[in-house]
Backbone bond lengths (Angstrom), bond angles and torsions (degrees), N, CA, C in turn:
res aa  C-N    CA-C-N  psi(-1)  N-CA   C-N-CA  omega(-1)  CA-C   N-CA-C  phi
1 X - - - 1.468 - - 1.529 110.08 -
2 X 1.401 102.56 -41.80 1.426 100.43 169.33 1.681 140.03 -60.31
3 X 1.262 115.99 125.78 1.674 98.83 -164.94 1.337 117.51 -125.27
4 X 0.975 123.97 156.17 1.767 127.97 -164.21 1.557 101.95 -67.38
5 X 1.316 143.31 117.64 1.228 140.94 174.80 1.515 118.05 -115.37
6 X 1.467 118.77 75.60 1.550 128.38 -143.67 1.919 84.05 -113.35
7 X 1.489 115.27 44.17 1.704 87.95 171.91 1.361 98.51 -148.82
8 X 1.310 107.90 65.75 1.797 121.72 162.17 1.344 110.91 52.76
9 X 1.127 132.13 -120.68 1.479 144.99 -149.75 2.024 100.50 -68.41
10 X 0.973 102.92 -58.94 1.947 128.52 -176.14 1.938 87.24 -42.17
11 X 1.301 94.11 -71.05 2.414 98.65 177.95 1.593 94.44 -27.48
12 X 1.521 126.70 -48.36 1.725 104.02 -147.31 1.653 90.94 -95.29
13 X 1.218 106.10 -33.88 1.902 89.93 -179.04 2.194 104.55 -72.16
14 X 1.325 121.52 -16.65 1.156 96.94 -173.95 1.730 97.67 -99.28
15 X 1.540 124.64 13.44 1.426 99.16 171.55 1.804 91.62 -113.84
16 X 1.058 121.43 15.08 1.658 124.54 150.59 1.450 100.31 -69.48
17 X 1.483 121.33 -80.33 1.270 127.63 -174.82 1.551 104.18 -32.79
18 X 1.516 136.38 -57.12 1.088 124.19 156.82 1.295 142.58 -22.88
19 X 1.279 118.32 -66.40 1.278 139.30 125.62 1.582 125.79 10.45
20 X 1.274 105.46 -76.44 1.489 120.59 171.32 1.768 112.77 -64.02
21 X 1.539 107.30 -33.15 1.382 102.67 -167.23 1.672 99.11 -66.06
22 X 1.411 116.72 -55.05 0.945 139.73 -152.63 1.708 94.31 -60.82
23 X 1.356 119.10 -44.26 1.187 123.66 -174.50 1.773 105.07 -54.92
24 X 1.176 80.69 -72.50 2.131 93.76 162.07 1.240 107.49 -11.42
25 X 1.242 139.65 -66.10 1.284 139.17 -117.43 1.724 90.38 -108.00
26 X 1.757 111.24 -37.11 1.218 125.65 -162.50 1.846 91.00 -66.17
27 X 1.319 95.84 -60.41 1.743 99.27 171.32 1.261 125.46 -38.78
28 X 1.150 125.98 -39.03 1.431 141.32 -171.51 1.552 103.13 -89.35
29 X 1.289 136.54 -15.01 0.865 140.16 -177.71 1.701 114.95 -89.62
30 X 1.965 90.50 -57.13 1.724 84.81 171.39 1.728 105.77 -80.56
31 X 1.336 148.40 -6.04 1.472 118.85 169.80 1.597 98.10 -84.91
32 X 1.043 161.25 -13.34 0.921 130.10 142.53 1.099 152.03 -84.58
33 X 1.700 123.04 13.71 1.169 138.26 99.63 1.166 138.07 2.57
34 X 1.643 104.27 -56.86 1.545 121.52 -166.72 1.544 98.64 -83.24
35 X 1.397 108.42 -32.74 1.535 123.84 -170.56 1.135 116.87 -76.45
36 X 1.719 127.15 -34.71 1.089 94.33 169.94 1.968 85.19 108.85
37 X 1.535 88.41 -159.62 1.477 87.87 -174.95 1.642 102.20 -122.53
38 X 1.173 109.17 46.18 1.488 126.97 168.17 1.722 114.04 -54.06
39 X 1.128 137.57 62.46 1.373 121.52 -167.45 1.408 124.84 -85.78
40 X 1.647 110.66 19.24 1.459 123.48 165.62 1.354 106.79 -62.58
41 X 1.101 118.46 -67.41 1.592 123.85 163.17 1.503 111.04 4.99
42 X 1.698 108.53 113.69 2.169 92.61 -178.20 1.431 88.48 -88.59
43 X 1.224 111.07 170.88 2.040 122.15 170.01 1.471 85.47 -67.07
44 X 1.521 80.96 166.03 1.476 97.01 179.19 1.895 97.39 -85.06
45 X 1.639 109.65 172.45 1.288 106.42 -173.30 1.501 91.45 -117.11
46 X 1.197 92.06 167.93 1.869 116.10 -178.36 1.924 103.20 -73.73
């Protein structure tokens, strides 16, 4: 998953974007957690 990001400025905004995804997912993880097994819920979108 991990990928070589050897082109200066573009590496720090796409391991932000990383960053954010990962955050995403953490979110999505604890509200449905909170939820229960609610599977009306759509995923979140990109």
């Amino acid at each position: 998953m991990a990928e070589l990001r050897d082109d200066g400025v573009h590496s720090h905004y796409a391991l932000s974007d990383d960053r954010i995804a990962t955050g995403m997912e953490l979110m999505r993880e604890i509200l449905f957690d909170q939820l229960g097994d609610d599977h009306h819920v759509p995923p979140a979108e990109h």
